[in-house]
C-alpha positions in Angstrom: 15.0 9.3 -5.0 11.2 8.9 -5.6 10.3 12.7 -4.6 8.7 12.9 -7.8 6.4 9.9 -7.4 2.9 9.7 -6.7 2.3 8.1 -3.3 -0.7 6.3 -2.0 -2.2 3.7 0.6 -4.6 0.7 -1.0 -6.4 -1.0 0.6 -6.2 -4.6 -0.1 -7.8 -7.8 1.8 -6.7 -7.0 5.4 -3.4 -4.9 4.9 -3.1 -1.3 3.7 -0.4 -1.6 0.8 1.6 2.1 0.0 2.6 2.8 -3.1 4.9 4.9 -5.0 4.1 5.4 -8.8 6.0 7.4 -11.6 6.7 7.0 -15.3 4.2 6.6 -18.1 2.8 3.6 -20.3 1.9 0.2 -19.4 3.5 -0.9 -16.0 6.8 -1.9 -15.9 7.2 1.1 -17.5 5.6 3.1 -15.0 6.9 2.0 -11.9 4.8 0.7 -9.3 6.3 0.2 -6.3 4.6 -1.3 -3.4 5.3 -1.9 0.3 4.5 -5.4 1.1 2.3 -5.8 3.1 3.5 -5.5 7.3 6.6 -4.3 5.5 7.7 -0.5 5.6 4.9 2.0 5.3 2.4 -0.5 4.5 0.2 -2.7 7.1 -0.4 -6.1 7.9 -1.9 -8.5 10.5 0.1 -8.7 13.8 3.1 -10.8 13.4 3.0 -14.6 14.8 5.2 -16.8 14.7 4.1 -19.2 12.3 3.3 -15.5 9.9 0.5 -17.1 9.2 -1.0 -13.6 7.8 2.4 -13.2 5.3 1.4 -16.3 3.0 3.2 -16.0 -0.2 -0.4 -16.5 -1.9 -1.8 -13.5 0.3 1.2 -11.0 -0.7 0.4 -12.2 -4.4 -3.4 -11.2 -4.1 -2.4 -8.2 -2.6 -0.4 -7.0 -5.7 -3.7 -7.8 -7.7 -6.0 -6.0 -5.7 -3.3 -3.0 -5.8 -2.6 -2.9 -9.9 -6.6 -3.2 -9.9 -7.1 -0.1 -7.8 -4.9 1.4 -10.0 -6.9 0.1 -12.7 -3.8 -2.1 -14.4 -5.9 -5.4 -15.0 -2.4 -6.7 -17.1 0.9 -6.1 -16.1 4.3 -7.0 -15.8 6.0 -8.1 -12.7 10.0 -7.6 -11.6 11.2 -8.7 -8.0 14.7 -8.8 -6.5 15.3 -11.0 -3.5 
């Protein structure tokens, strides 16, 4: 489904995020497609059982630090839950 995607590890606080990009323009319309982190190919801390290393807040600045790396300083954001 992605083959045609450009795929990539960041590196973002203390998780490794991967990413798959594809498309063209501003994002949104390239896609960016991350791994949260501890989630699928990315990393994380070890779980606990508090997940004290999953805050919302910290899966939030990981997205920054990964649109940055791509340099995207503004961009949009879509979710599904």
């Amino acid at each position: 489904m992605f083959d045609d995607f450009e795929q990539r590890r960041i590196h973002a606080g203390d998780a490794e995020i991967f990413v798959c990009r594809g498309g063209s323009g501003l994002p949104l319309f390239t896609l960016v497609i991350p791994d949260l982190r501890g989630y699928g190919e990315s990393t994380g801390l070890e779980p606990d059982s508090e997940h004290l290393g999953y805050p919302k807040r910290a899966m939030a600045q990981d997205i920054v630090e990964v649109m940055s790396a791509l340099e995207s300083e503004q961009f949009l954001l879509a979710g599904h839950g």
